[in-house]
C-alpha positions as CSV (number, residue, x, y, z in Angstrom):
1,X,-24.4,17.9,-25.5
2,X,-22.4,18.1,-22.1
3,X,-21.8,21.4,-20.1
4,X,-17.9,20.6,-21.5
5,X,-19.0,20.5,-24.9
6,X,-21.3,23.5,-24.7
7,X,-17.7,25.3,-22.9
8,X,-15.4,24.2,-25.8
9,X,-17.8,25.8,-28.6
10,X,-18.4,29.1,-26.7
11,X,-14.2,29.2,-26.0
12,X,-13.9,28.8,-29.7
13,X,-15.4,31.7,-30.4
14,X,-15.1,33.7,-27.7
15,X,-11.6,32.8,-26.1
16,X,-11.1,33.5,-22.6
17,X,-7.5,34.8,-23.8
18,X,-9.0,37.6,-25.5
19,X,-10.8,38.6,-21.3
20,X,-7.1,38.2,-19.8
21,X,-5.2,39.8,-22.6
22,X,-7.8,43.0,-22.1
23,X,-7.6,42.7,-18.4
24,X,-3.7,42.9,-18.5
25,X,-3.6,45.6,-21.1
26,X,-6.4,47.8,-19.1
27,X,-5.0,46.6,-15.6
28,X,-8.5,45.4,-15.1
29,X,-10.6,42.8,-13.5
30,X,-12.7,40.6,-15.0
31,X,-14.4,37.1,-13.4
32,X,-14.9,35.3,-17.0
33,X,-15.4,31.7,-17.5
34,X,-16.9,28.6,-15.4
35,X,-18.1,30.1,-12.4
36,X,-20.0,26.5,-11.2
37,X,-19.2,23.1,-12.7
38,X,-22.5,21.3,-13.5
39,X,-22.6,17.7,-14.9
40,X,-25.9,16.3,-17.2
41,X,-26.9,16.4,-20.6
42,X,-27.7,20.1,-22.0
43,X,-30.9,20.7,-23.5
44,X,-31.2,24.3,-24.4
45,X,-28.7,27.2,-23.7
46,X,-29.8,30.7,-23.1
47,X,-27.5,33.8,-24.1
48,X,-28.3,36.6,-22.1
49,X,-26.6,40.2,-21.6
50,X,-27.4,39.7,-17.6
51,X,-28.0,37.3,-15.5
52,X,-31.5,38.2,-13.6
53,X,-35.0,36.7,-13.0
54,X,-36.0,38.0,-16.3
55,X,-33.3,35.8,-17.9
56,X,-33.9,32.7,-15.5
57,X,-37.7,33.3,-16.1
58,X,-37.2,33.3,-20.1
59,X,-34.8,30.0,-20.3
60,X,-36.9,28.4,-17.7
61,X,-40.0,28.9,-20.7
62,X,-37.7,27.9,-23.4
63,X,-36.4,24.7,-21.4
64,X,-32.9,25.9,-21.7
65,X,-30.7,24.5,-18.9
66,X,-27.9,26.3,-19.2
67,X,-27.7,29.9,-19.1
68,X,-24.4,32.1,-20.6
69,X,-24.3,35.4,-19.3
70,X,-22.3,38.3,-21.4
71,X,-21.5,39.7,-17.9
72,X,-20.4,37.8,-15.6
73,X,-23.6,36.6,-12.5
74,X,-20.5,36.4,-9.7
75,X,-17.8,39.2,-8.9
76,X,-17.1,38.1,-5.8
77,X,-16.1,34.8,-4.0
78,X,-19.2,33.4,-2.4
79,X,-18.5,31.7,1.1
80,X,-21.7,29.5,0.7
81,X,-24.8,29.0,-1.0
């Protein structure tokens, strides 16, 4: 599976509409969907409620290499990493 793919089943059932219709509703902010653009074949993908070292630590162990954070890892624009 591709890092699209893995996007296209994840929007299906969670639909980035649903983030922008509550933000606009709430008049609130939320940084949901692609944060990074990666290319390669997925293997495993981790759900996770945070993104932290525990969660890197656990879907390093499982082989996942793709991790989906319920809250998003980056509020902020990032000027380089």
């Amino acid at each position: 599976m591709t890092y699209e793919e893995a996007f296209e089943i994840v929007n299906k059932y969670a639909p980035l509409s649903l983030s922008d219709k509550f933000c606009e509703i709430d008049k609130a902010y939320d940084n949901s969907g692609k944060l990074i653009e990666v290319s390669g074949e997925i293997k495993g993908v981790l759900f996770c409620l945070d993104l932290n070292s525990e969660s890197v630590k656990l879907a390093l162990k499982k082989g996942c290499n793709l991790i989906i954070p319920h809250h998003p890892a980056i509020y902020n624009p990032l000027k380089k990493i």
